[in-house]
C-alpha positions as CSV (number, residue, x, y, z in Angstrom):
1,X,109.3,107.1,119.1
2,X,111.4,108.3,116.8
3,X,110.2,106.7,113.9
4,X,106.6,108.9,114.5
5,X,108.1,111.9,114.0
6,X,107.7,113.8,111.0
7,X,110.4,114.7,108.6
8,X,111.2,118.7,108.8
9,X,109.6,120.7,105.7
10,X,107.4,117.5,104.9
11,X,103.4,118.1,105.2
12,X,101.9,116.0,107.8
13,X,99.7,113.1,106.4
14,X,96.4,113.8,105.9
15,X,93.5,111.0,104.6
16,X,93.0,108.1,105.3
17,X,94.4,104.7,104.6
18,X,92.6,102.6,102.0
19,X,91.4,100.0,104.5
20,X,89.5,103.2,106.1
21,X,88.1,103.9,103.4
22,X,86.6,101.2,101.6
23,X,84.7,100.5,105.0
24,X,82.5,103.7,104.3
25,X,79.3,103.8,102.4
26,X,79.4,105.1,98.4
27,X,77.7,108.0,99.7
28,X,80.5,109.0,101.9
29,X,83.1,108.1,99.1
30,X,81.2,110.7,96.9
31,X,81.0,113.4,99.3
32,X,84.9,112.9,99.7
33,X,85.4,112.8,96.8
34,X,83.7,116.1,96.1
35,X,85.6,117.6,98.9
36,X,89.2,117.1,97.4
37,X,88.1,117.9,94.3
38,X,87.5,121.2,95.7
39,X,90.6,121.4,97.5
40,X,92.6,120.7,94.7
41,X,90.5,123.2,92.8
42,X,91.8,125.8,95.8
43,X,95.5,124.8,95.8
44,X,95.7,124.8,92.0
45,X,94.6,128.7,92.0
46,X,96.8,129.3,95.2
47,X,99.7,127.6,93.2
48,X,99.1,130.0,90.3
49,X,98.8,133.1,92.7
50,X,102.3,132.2,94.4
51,X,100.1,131.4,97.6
52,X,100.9,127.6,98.0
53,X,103.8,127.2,99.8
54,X,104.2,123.5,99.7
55,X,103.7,122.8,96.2
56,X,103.8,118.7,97.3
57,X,100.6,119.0,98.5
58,X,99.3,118.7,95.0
59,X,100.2,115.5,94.2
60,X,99.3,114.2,97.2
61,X,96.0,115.5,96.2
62,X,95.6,114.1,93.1
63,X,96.6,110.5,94.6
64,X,93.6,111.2,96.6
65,X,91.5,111.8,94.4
66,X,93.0,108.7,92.5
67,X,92.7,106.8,95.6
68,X,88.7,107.5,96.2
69,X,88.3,107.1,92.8
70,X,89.3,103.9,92.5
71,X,87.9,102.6,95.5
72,X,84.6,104.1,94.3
73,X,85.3,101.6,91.1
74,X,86.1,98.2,93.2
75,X,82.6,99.2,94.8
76,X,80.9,98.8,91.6
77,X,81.9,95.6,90.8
């Protein structure tokens, strides 16, 4: 089980994979959608404030974001 562990000073995974999510309803894509946007909207202002301590977590925000967003396109279509 080695392979499972996570990698010291690394933040632990959080979302979902994009199989997950293309299985929910455009209503729940928007709420999501909504709710990293404000969490990125948090982290931005806790990055400014010298609060954030691991700054990676705002990219892997905005490839969130990028993520629902896009599956929120395919769903148009």
């Amino acid at each position: 089980m080695a392979a499972a562990r996570k990698k010291k000073g690394q933040p632990a995974k959080k979302g979902r994979k994009p199989g997950e999510l293309r299985a929910l309803g455009r209503d729940a894509l928007i709420a999501r959608l909504d709710e990293e946007r404000k969490a990125l909207l948090v982290m931005r202002f806790q990055h400014a404030t010298a609060q954030l301590e691991q700054t990676s977590s705002l990219k892997t925000a905005r490839r969130g974001i990028a993520r629902l967003e896009t599956i929120l396109k395919e769903k148009e279509y």
